[in-house]
C-alpha positions, 0 to 999 in steps of 0.5 A: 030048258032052264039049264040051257038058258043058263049055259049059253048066258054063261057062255056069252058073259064069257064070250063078251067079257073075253072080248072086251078084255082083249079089245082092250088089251089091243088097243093098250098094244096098238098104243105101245107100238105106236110109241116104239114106231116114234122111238125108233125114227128118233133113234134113226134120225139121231144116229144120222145126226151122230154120222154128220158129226163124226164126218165133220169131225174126221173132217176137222181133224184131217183138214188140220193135219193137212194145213199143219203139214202144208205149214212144216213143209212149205214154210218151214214152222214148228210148234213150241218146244220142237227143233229142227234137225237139217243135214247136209246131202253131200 
C-alpha cells in the first residue's frame, strides 16, 4: 500500500513538474512567435516602401531621359563637350 502511494506521488511530481516545464516553454514560444509576427509585417512594409522607391526612382530616371530627348530634338541643345555632326540630305 506504501509503495503504491509512493509511486503515484511519483508520478505526479513528474506529471506537474512536466507540465510546468512545458507550460513555460509555450508561453517563452507564444512570446517568440509573437515577435517574429512583428518582424515580419515590418519586413513587409519595408519592402513595399523599397518597391515605391524603385518606382520613383524608374520614374525620375525616365522622365529625365524624356526631357533630355525632348530638349536635343526639338531644341537642338547639347551637353558640355559634345558636338554636333549635321549632313546634308541631297
Amino acid at each position: 500500500m506504501l509503495k503504491k502511494i509512493i509511486r503515484s506521488s511519483i508520478i505526479l511530481a513528474l506529471i506537474i513538474f512536466t507540465t510546468f516545464i512545458f507550460s513555460k516553454e509555450t508561453t517563452h514560444l507564444n512570446h517568440l512567435r509573437s515577435e517574429n509576427d512583428i518582424i515580419l509585417k515590418r519586413i513587409e512594409k519595408l519592402n513595399n516602401e523599397n518597391d515605391d522607391y524603385k518606382e520613383k526612382i524608374d520614374s525620375m530616371e525616365n522622365e529625365r531621359r524624356y526631357l533630355e530627348k525632348i530638349v536635343r530634338e526639338e531644341l537642338g541643345m547639347i551637353k558640355k563637350g559634345e558636338k554636333i555632326y549635321r549632313f546634308d540630305n541631297k
